[in-house]
PDBQT receptor file of N, H, CA, C and O in Angstrom, charges set to zero:
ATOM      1  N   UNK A   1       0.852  -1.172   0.000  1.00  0.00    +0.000 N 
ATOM      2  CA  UNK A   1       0.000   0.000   0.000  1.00  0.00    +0.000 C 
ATOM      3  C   UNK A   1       0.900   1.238   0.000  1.00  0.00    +0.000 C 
ATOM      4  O   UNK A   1       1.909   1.321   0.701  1.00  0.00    +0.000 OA
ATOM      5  N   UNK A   2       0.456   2.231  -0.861  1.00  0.00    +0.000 N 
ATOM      6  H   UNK A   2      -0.363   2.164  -1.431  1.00  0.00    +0.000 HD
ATOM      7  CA  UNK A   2       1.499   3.306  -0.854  1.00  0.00    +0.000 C 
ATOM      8  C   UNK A   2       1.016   4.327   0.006  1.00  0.00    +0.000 C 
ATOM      9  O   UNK A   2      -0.023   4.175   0.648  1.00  0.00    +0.000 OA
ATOM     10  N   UNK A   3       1.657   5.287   0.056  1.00  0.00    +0.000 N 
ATOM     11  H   UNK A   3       2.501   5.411  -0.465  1.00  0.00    +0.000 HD
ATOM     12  CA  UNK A   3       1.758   6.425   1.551  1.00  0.00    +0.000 C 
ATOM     13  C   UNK A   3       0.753   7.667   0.781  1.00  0.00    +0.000 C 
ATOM     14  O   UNK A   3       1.226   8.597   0.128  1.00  0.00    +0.000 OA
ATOM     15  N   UNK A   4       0.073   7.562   0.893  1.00  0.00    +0.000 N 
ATOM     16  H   UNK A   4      -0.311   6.807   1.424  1.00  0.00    +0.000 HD
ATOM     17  CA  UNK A   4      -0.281   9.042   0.164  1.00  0.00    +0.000 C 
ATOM     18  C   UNK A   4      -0.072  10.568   0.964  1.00  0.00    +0.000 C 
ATOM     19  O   UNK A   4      -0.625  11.615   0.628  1.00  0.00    +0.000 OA
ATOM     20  N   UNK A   5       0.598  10.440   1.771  1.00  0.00    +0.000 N 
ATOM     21  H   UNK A   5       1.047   9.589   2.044  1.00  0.00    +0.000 HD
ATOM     22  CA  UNK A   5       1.562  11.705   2.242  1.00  0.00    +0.000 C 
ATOM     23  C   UNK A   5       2.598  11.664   1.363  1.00  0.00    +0.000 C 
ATOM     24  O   UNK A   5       2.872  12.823   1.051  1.00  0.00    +0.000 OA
ATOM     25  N   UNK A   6       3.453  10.714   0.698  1.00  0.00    +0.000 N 
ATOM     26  H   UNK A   6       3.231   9.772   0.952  1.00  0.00    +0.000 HD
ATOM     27  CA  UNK A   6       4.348  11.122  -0.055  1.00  0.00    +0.000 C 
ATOM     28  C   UNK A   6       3.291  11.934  -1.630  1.00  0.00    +0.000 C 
ATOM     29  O   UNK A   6       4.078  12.691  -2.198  1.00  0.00    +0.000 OA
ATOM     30  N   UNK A   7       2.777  11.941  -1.901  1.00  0.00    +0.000 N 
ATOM     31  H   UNK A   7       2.138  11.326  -1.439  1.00  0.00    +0.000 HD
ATOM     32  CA  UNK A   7       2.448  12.217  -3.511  1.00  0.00    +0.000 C 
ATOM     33  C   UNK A   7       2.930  13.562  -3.557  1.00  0.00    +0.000 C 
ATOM     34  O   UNK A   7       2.966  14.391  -2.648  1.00  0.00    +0.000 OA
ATOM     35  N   UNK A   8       3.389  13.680  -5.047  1.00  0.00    +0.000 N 
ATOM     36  H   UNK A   8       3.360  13.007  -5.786  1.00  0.00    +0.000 HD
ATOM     37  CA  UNK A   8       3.857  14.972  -5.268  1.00  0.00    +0.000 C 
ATOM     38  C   UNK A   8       2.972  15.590  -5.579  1.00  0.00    +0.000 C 
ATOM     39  O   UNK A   8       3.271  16.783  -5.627  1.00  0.00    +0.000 OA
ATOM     40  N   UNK A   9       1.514  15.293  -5.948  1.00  0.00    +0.000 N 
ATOM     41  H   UNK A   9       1.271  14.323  -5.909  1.00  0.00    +0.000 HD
ATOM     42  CA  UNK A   9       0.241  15.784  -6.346  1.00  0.00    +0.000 C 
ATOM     43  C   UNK A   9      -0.229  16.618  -4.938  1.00  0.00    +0.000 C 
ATOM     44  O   UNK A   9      -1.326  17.174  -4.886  1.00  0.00    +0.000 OA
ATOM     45  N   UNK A  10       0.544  16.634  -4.026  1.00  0.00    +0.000 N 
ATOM     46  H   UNK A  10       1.435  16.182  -4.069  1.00  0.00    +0.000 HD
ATOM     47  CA  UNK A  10      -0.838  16.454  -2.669  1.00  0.00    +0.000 C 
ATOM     48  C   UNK A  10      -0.727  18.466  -2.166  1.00  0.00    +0.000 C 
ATOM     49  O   UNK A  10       0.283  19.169  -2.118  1.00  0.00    +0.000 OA
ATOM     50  N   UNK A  11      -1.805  18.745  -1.953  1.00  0.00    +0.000 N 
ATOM     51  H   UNK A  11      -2.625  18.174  -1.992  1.00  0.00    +0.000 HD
ATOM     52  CA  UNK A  11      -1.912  20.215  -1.293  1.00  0.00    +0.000 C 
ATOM     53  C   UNK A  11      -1.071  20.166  -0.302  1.00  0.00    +0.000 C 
ATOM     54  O   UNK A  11      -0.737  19.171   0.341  1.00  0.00    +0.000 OA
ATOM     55  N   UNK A  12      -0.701  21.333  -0.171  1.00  0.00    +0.000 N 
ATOM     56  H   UNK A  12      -0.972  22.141  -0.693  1.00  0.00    +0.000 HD
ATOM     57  CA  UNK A  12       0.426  21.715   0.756  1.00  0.00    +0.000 C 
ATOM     58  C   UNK A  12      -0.763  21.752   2.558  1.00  0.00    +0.000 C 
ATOM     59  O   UNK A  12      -1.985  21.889   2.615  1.00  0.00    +0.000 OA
ATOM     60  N   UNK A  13      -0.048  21.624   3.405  1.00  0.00    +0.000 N 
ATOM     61  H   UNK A  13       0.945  21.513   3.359  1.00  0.00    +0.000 HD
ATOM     62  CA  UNK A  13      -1.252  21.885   4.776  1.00  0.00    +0.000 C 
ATOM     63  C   UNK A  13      -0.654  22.245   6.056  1.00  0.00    +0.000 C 
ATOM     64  O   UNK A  13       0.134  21.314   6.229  1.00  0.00    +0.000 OA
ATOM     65  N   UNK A  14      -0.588  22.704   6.647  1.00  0.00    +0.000 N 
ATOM     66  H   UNK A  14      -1.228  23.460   6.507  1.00  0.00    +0.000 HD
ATOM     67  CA  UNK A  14      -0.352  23.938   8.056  1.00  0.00    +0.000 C 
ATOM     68  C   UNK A  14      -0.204  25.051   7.865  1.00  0.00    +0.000 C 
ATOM     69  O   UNK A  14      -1.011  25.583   7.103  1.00  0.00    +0.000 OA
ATOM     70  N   UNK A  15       0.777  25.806   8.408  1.00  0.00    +0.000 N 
ATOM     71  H   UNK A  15       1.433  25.374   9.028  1.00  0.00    +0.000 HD
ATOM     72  CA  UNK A  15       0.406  27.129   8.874  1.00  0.00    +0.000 C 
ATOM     73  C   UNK A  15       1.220  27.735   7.308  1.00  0.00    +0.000 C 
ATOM     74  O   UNK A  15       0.904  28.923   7.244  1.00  0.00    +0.000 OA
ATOM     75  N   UNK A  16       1.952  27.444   6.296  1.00  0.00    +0.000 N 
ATOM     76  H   UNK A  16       2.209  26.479   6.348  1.00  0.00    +0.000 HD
ATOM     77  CA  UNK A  16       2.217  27.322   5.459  1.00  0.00    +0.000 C 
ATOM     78  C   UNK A  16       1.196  28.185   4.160  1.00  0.00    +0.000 C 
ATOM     79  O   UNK A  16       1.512  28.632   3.058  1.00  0.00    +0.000 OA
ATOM     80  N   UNK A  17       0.100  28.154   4.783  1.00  0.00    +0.000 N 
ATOM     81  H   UNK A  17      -0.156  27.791   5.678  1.00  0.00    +0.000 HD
ATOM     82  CA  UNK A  17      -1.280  28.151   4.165  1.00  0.00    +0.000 C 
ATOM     83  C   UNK A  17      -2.042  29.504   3.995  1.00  0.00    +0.000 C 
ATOM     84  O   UNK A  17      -2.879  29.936   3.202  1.00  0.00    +0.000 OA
ATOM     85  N   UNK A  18      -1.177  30.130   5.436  1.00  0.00    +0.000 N 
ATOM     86  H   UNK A  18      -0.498  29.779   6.080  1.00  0.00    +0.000 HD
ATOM     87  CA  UNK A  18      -1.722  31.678   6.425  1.00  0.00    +0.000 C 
ATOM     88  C   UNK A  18      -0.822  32.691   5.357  1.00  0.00    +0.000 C 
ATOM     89  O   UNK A  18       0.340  32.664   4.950  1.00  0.00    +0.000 OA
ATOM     90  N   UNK A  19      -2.005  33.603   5.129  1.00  0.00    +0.000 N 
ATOM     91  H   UNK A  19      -2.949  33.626   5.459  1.00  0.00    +0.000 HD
ATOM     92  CA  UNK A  19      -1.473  34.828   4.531  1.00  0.00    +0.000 C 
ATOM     93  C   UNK A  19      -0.031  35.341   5.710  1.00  0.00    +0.000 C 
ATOM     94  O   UNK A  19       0.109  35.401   6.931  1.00  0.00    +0.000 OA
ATOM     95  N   UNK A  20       0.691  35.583   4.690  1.00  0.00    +0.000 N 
ATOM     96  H   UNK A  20       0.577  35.534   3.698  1.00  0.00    +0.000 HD
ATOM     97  CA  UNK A  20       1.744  36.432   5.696  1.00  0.00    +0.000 C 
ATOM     98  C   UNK A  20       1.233  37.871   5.770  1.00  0.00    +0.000 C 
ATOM     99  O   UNK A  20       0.423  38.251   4.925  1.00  0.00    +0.000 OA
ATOM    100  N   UNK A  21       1.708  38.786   6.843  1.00  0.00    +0.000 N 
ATOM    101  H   UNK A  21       2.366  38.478   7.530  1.00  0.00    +0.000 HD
ATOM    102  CA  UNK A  21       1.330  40.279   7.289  1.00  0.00    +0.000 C 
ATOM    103  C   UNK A  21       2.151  40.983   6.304  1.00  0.00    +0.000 C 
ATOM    104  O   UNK A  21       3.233  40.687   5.796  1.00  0.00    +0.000 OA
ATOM    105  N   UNK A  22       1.486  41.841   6.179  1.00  0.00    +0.000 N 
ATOM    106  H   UNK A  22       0.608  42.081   6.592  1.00  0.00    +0.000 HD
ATOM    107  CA  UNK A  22       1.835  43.156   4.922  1.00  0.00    +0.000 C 
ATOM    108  C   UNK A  22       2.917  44.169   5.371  1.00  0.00    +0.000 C 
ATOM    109  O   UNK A  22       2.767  45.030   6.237  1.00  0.00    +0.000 OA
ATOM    110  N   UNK A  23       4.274  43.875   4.483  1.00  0.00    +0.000 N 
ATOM    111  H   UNK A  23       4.396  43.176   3.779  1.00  0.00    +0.000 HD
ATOM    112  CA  UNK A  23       5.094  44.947   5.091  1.00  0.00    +0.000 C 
ATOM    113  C   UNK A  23       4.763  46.430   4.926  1.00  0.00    +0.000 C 
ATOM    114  O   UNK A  23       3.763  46.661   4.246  1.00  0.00    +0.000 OA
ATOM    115  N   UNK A  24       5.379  47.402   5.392  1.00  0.00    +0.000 N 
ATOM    116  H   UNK A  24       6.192  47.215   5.944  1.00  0.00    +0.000 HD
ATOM    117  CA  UNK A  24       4.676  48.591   5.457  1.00  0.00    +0.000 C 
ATOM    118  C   UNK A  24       4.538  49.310   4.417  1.00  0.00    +0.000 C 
ATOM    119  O   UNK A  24       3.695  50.199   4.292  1.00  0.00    +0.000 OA
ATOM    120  N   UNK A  25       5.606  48.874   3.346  1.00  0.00    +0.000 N 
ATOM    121  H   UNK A  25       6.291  48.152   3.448  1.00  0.00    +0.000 HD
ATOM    122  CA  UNK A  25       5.041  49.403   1.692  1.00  0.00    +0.000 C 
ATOM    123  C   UNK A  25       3.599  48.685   1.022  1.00  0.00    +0.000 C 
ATOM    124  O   UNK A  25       2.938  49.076   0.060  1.00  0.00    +0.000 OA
ATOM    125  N   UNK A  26       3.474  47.988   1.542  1.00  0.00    +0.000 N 
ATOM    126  H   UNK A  26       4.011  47.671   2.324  1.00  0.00    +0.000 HD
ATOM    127  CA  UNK A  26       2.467  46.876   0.833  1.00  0.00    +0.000 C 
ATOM    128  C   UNK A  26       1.084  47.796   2.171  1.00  0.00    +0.000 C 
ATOM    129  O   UNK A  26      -0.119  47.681   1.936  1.00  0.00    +0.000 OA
ATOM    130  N   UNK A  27       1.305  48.151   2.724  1.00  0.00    +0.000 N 
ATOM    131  H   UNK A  27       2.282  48.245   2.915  1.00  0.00    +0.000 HD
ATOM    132  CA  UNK A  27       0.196  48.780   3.111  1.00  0.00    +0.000 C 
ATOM    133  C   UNK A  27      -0.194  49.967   3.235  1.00  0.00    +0.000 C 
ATOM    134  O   UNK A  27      -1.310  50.338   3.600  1.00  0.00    +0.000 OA
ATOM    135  N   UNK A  28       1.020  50.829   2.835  1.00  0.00    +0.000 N 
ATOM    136  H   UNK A  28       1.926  50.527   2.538  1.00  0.00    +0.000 HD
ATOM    137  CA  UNK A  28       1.305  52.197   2.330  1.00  0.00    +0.000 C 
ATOM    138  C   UNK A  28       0.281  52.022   0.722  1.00  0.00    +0.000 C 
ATOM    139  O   UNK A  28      -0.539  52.607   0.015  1.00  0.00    +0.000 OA
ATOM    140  N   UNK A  29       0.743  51.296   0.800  1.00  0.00    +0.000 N 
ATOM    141  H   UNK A  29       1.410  50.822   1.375  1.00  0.00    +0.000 HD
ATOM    142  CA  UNK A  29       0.608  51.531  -0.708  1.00  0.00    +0.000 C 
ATOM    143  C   UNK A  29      -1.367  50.873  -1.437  1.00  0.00    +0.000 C 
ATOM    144  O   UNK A  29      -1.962  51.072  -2.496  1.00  0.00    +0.000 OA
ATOM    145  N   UNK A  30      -1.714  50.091  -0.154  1.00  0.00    +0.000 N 
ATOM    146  H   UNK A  30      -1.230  49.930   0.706  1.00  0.00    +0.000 HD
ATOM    147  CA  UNK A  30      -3.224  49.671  -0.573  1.00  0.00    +0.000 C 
ATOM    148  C   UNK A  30      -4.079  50.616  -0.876  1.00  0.00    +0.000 C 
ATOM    149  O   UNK A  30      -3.694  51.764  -0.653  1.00  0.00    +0.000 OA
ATOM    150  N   UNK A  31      -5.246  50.459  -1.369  1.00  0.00    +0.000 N 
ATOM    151  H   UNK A  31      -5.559  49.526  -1.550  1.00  0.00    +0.000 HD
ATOM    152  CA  UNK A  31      -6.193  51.025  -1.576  1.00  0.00    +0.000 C 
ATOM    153  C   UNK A  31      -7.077  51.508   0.033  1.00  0.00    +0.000 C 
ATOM    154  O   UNK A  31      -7.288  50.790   1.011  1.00  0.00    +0.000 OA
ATOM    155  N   UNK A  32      -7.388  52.718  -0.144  1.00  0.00    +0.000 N 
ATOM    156  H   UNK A  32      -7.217  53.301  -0.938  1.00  0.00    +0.000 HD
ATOM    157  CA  UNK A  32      -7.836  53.527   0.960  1.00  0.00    +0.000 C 
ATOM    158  C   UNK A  32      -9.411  53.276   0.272  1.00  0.00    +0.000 C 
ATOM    159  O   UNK A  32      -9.539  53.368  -0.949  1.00  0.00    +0.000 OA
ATOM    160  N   UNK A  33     -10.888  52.872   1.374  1.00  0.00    +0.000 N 
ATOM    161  H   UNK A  33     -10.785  52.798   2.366  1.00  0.00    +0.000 HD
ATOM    162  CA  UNK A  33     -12.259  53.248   0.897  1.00  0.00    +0.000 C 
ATOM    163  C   UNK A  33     -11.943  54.716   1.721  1.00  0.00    +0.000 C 
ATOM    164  O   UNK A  33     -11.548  54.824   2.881  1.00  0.00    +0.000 OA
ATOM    165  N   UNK A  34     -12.288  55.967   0.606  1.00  0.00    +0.000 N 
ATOM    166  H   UNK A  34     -12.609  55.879  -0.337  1.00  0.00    +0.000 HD
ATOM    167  CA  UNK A  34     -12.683  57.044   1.040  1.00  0.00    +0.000 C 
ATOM    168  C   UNK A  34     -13.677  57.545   1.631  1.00  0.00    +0.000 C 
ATOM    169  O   UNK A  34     -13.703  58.509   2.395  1.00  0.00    +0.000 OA
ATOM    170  N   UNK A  35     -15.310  56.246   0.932  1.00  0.00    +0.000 N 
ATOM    171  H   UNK A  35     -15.289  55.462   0.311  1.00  0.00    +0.000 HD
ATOM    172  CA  UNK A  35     -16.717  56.866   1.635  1.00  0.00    +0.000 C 
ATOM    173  C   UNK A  35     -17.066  55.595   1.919  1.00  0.00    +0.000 C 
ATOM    174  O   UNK A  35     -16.386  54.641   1.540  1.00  0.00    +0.000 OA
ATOM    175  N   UNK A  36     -18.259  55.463   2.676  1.00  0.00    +0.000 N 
ATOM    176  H   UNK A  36     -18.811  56.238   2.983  1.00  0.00    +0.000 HD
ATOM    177  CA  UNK A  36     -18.848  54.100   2.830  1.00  0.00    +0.000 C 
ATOM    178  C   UNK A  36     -19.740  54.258   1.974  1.00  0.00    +0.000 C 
ATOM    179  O   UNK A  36     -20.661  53.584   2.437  1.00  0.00    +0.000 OA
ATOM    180  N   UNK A  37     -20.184  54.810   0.786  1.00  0.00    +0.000 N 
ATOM    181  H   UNK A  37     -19.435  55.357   0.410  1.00  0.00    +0.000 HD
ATOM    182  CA  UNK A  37     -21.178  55.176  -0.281  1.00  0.00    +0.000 C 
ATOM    183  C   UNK A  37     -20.466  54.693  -1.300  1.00  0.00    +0.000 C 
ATOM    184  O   UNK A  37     -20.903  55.051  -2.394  1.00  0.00    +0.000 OA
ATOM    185  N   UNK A  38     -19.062  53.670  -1.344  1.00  0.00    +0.000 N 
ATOM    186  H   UNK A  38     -18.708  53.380  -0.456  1.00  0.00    +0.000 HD
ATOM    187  CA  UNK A  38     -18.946  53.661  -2.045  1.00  0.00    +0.000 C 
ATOM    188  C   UNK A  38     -19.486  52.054  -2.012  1.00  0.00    +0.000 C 
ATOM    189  O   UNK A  38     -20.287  51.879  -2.930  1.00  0.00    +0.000 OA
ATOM    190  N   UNK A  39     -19.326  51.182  -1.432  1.00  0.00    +0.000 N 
ATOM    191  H   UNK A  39     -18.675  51.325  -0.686  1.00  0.00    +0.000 HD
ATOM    192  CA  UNK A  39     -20.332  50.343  -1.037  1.00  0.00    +0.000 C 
ATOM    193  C   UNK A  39     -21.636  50.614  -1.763  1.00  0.00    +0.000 C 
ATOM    194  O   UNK A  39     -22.398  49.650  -1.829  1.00  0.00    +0.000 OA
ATOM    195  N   UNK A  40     -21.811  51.117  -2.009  1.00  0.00    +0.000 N 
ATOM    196  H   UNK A  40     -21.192  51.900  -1.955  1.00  0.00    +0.000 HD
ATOM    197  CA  UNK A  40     -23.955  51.111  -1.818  1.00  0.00    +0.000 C 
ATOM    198  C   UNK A  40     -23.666  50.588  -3.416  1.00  0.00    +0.000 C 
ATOM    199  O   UNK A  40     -22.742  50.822  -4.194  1.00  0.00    +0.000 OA
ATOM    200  N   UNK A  41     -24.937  49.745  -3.529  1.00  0.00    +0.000 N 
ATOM    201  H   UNK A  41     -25.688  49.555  -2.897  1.00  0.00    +0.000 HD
ATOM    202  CA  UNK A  41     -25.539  49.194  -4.666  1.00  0.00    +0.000 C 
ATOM    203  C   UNK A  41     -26.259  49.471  -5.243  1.00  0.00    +0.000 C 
ATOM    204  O   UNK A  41     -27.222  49.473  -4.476  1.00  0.00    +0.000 OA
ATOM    205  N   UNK A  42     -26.783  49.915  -6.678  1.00  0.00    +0.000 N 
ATOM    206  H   UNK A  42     -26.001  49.914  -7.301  1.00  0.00    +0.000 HD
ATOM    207  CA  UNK A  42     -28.032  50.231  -7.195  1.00  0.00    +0.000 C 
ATOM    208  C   UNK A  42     -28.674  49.279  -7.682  1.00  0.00    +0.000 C 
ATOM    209  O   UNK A  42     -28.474  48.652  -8.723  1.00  0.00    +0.000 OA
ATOM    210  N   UNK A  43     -29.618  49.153  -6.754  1.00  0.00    +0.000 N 
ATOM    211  H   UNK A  43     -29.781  49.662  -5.908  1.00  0.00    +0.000 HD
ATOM    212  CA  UNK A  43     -30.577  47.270  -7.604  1.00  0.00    +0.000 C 
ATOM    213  C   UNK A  43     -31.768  47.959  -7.465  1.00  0.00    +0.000 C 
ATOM    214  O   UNK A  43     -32.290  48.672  -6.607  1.00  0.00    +0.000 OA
ATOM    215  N   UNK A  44     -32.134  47.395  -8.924  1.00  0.00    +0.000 N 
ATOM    216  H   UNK A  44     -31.710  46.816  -9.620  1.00  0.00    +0.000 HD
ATOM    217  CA  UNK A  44     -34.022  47.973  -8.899  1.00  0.00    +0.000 C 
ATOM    218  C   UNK A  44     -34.757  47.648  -7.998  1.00  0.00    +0.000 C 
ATOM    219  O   UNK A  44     -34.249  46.862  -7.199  1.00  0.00    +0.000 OA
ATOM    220  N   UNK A  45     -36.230  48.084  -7.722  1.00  0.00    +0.000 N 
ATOM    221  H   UNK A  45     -36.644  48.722  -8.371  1.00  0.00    +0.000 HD
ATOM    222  CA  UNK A  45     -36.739  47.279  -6.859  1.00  0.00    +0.000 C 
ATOM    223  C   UNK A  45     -37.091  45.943  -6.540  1.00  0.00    +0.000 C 
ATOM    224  O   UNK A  45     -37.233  45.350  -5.471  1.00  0.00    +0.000 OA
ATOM    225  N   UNK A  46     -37.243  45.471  -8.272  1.00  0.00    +0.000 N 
ATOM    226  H   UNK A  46     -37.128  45.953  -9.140  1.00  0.00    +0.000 HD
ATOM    227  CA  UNK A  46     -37.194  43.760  -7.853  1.00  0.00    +0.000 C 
ATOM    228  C   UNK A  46     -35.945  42.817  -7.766  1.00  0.00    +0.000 C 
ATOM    229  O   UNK A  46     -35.957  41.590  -7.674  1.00  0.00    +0.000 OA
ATOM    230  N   UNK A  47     -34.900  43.630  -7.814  1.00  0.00    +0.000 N 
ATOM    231  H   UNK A  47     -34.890  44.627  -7.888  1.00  0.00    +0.000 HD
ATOM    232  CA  UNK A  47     -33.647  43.387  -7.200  1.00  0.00    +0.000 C 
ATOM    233  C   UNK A  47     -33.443  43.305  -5.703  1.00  0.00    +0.000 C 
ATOM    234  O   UNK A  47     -32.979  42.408  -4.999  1.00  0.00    +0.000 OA
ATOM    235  N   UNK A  48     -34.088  44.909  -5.331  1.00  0.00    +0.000 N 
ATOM    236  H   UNK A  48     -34.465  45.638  -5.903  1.00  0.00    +0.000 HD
ATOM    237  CA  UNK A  48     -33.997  44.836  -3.853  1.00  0.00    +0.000 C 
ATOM    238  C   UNK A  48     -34.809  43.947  -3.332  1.00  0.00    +0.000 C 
ATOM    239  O   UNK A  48     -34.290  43.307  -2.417  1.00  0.00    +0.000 OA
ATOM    240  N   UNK A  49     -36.388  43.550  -3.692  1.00  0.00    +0.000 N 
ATOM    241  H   UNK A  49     -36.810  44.070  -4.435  1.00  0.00    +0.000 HD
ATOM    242  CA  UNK A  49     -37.204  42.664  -3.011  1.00  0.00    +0.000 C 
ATOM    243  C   UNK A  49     -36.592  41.728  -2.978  1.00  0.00    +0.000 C 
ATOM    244  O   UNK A  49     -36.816  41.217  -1.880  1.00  0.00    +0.000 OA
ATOM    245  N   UNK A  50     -35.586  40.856  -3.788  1.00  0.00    +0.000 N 
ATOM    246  H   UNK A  50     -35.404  41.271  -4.679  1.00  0.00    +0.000 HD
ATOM    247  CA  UNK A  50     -34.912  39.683  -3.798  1.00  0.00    +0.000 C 
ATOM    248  C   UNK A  50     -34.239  39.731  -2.925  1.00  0.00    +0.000 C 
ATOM    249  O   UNK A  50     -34.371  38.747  -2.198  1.00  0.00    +0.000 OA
ATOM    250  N   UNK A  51     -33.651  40.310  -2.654  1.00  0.00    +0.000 N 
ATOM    251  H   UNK A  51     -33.544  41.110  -3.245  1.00  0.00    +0.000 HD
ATOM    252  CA  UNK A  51     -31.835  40.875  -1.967  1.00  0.00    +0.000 C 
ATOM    253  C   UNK A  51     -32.767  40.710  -0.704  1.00  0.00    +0.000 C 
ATOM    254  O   UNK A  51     -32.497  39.704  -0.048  1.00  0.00    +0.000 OA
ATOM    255  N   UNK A  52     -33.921  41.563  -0.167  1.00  0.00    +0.000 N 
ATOM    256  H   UNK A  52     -34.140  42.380  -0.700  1.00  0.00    +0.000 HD
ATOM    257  CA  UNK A  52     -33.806  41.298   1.111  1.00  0.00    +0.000 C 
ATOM    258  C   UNK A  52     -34.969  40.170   1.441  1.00  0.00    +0.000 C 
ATOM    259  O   UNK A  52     -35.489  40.311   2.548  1.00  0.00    +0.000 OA
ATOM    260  N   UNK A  53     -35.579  38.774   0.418  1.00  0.00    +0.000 N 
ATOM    261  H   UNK A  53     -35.156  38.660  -0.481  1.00  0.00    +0.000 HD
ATOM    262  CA  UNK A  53     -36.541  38.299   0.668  1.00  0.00    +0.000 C 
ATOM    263  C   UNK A  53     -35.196  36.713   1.184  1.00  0.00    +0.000 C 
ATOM    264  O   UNK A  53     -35.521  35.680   1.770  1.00  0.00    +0.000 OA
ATOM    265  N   UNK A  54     -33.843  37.077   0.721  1.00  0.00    +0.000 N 
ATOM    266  H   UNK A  54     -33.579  37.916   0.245  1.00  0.00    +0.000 HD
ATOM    267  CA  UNK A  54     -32.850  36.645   0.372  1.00  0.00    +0.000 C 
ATOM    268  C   UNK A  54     -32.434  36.416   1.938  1.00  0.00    +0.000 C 
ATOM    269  O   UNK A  54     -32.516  35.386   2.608  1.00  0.00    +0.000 OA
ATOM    270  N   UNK A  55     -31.971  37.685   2.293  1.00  0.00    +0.000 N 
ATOM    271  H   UNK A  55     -31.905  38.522   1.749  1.00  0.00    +0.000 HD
ATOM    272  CA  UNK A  55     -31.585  38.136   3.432  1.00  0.00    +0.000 C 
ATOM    273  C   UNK A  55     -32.754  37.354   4.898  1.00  0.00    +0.000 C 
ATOM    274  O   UNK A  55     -32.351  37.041   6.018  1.00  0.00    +0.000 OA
ATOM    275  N   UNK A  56     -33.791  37.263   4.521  1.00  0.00    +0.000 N 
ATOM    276  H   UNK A  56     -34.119  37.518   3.611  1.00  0.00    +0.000 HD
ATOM    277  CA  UNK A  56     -34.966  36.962   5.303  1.00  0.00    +0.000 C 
ATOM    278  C   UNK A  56     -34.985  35.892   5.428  1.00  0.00    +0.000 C 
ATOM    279  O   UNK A  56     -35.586  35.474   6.417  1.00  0.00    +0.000 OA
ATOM    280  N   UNK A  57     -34.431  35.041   4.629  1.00  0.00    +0.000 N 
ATOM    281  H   UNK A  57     -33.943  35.381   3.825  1.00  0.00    +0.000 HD
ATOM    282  CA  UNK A  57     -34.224  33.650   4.548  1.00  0.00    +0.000 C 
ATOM    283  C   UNK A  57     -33.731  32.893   5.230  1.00  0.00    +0.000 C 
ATOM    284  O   UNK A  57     -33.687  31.706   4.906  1.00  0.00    +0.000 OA
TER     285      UNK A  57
């Protein structure tokens, strides 16, 4: 029976996995949200009835 921990096919798994933290150019440098309007969505109303019959669910 073979090991299937050896396969070279196999996903990588532990902490290996975890985003690393953003050095300070890499967060200098992200995107800033200026408004929380920029968020907002325009869905018609039978968009919105969905969205929140959705939500209700």
């Amino acid at each position: 029976m073979s090991d299937p921990a050896s396969s070279s096919t196999e996903t990588p798994h532990g902490t290996g996995l975890l985003p690393r933290d953003f050095s300070a150019d890499e967060l200098a440098a992200a995107p800033v949200l200026t408004s929380i309007d920029s968020l907002l969505l325009d869905l018609t109303e039978d968009e919105d009835d969905a969205f929140a019959a959705a939500l209700a669910s």
